[in-house]
C-alpha positions as a Markdown table, in Angstrom:
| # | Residue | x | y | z |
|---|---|---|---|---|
| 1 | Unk | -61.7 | 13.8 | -3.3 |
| 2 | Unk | -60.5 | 13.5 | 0.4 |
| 3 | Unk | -58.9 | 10.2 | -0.6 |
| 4 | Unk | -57.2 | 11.4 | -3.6 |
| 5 | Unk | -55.6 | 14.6 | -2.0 |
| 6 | Unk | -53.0 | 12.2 | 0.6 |
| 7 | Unk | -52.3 | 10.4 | -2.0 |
| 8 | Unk | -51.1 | 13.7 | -4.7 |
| 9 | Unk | -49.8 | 14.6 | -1.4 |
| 10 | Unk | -47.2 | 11.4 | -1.2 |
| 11 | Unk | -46.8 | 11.2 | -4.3 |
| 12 | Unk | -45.9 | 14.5 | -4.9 |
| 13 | Unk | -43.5 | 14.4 | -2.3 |
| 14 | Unk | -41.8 | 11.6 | -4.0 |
| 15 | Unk | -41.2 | 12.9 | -6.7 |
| 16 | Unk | -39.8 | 16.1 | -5.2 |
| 17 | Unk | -37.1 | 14.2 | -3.7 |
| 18 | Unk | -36.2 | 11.9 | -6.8 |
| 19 | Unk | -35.7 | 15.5 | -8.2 |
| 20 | Unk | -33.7 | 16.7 | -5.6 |
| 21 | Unk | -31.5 | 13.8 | -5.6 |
| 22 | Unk | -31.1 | 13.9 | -9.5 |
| 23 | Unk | -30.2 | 17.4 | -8.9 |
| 24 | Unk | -27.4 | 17.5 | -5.6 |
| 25 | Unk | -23.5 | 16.6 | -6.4 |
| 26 | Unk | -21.9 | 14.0 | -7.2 |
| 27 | Unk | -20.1 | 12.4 | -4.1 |
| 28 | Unk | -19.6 | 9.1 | -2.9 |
| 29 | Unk | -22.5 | 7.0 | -3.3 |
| 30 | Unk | -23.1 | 3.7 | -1.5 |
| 31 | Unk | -24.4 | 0.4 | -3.5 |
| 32 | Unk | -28.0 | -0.4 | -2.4 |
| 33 | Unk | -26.7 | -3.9 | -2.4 |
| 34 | Unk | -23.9 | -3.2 | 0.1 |
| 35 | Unk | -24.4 | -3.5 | 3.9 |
| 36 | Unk | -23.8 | -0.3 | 5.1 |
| 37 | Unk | -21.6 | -1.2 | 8.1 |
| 38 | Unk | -19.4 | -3.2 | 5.3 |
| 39 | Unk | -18.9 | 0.0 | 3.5 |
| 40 | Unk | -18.1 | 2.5 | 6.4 |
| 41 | Unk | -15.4 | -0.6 | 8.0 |
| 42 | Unk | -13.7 | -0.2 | 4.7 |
| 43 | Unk | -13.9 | 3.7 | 4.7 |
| 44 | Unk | -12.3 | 3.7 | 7.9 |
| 45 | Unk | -9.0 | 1.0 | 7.0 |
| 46 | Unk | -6.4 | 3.3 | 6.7 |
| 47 | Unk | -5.5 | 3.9 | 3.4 |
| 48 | Unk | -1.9 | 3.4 | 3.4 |
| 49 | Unk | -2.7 | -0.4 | 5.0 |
| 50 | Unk | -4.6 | -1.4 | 1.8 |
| 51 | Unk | -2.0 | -0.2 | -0.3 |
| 52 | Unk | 1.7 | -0.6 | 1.9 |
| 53 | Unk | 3.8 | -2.1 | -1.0 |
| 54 | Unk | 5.5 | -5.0 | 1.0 |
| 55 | Unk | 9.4 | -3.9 | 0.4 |
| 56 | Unk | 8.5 | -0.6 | 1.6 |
| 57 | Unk | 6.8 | -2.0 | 5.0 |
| 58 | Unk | 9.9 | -4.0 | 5.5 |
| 59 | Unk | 12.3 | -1.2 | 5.1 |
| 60 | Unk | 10.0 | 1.2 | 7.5 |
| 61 | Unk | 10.8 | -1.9 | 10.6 |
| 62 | Unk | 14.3 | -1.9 | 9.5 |
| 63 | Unk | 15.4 | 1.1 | 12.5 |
| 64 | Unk | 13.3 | 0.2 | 15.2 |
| 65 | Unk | 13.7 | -3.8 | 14.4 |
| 66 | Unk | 18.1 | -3.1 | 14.7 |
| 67 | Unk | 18.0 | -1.3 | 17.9 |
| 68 | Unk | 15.3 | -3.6 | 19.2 |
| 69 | Unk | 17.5 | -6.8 | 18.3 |
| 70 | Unk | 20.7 | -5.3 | 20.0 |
| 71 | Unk | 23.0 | -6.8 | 17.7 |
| 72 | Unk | 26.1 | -7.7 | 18.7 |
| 73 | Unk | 29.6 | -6.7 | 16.3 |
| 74 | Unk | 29.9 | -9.0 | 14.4 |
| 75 | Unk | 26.2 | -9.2 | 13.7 |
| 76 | Unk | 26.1 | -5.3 | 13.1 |
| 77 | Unk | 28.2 | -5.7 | 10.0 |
| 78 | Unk | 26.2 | -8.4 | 8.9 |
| 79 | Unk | 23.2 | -6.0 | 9.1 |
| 80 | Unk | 24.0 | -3.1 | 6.8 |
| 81 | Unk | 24.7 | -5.3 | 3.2 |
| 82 | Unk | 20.8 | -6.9 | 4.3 |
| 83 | Unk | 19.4 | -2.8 | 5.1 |
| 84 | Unk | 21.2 | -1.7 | 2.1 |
| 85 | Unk | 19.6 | -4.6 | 0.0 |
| 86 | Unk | 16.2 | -4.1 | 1.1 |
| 87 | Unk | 16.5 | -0.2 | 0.7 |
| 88 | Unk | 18.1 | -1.2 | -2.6 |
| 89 | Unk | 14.9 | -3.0 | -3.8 |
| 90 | Unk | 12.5 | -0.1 | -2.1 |
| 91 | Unk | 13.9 | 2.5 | -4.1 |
| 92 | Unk | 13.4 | 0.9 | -7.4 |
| 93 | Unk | 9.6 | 1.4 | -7.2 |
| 94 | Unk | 10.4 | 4.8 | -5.7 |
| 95 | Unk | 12.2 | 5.8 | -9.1 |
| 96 | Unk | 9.7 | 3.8 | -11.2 |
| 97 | Unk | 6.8 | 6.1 | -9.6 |
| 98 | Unk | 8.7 | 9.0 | -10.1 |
| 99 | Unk | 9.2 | 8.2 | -13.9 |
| 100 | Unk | 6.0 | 7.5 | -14.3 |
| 101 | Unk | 4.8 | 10.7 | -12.5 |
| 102 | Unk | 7.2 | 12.8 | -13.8 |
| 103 | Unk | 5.9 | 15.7 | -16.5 |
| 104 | Unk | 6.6 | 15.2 | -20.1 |
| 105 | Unk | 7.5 | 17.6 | -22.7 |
| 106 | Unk | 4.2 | 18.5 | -24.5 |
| 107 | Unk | 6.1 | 17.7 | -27.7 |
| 108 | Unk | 6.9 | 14.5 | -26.7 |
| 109 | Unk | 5.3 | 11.3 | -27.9 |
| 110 | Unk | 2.9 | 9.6 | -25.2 |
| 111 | Unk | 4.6 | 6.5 | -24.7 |
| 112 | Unk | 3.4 | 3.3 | -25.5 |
| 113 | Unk | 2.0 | 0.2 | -23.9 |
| 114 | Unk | 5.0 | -2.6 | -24.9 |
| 115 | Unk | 7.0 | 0.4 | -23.9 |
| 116 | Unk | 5.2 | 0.5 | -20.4 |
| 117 | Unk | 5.1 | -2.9 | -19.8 |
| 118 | Unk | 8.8 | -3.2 | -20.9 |
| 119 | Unk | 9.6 | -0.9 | -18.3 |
| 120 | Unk | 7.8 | -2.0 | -15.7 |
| 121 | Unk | 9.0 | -5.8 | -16.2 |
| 122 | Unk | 12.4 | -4.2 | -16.7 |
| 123 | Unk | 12.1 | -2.4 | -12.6 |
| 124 | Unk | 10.7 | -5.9 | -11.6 |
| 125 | Unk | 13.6 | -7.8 | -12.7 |
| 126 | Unk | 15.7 | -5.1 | -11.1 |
| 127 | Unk | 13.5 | -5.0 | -7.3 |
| 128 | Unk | 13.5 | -9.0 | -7.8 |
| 129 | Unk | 17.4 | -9.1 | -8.0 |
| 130 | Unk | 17.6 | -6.4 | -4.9 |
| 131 | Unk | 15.2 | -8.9 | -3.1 |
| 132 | Unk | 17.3 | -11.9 | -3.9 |
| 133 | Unk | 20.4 | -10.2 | -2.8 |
| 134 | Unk | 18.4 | -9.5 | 1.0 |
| 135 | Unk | 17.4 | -12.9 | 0.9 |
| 136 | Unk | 21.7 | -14.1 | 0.9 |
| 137 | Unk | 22.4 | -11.0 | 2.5 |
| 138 | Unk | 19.7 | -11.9 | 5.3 |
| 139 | Unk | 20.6 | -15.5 | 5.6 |
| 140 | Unk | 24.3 | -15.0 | 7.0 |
| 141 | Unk | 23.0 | -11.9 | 9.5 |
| 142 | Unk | 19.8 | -14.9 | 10.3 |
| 143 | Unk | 22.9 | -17.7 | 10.9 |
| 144 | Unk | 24.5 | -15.0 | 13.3 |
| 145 | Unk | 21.0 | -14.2 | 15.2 |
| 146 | Unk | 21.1 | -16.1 | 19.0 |
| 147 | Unk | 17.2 | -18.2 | 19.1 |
| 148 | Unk | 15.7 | -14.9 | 20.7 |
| 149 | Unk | 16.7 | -12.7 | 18.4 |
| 150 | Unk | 15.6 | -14.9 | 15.3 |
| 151 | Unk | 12.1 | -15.1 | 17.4 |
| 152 | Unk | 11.7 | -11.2 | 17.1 |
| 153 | Unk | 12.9 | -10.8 | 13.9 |
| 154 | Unk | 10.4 | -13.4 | 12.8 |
| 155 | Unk | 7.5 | -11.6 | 14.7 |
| 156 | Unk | 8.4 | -8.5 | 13.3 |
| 157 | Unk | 9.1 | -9.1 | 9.6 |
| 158 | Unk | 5.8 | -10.9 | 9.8 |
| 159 | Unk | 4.3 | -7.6 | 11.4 |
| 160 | Unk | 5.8 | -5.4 | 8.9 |
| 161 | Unk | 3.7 | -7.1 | 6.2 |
| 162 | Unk | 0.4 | -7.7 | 8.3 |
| 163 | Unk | 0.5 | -4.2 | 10.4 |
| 164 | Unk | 2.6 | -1.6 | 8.5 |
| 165 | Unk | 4.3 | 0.9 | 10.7 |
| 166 | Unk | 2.9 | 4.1 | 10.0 |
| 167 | Unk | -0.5 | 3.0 | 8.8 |
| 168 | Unk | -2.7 | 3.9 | 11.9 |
């Protein structure tokens, strides 16, 4: 009977906590299967990093980028049609967000999904003409850029997309 008591004991105790498991809140759980330094790295990426649209990084650089390149005149007007372009093409997904967030009437008819996806290719074609628009717009202000200047803007629009501003 000795023998038998430890193991009611353990076994007993087992059971309590399966209970008490079943029973406590929801909450994150961790996968068995995943490492548990895997899961706390990706806890700990910023947010914003995984999900930086990459218009919307470019357009945060856009400031810091024009004072750091200390364009000349005629570079300076070459600059604003290129910022207006790629602020252009952010603001697109910025009112496509805000349709899709916005309230409807509870009368109204829940749209449907041709009716999404008509939309959204509909904003795509718009943010792709934007882009294109950058892309001409950027290769006169590129043409205009001395070799140093065309180094940093390289480094930074490649920074913008790898290493978001405001993402730390």
């Amino acid at each position: 009977m000795s023998a038998g008591l430890p193991r009611a004991i353990v076994i007993g105790c087992v059971l309590a906590s399966l209970a008490a498991e079943a029973q406590s809140p929801g909450g994150q759980r961790r996968s068995r299967l995943e490492p548990r330094a895997a899961q706390e790295r990706a806890d700990d990426a910023p947010r914003a990093r995984r999900t930086m649209d990459p218009v919307f990084a470019l357009e945060r650089e856009l400031p810091s980028l024009r004072t750091d390149l200390k364009l000349d005149d005629s570079q300076d007007r070459l600059w604003g049609p290129f910022d207006r372009s790629v602020r252009d093409a952010a603001e697109v997904t910025r009112q496509r967000m805000k349709r899709m967030m916005a309230p409807r009437a509870e009368d109204a008819p829940a749209p449907d999904a041709p009716g999404i996806l008509a939309a959204l290719a509909a904003d795509e074609r718009t943010r792709a003409d934007a882009m294109a628009e950058a892309g001409a717009n950027l290769k006169a202000l590129y043409a205009s850029l001395a070799p140093a200047q065309r180094t940093l803007f390289d480094r930074r629009v490649l920074l913008s997309q790898s290493e978001p501003l405001g993402t730390r």
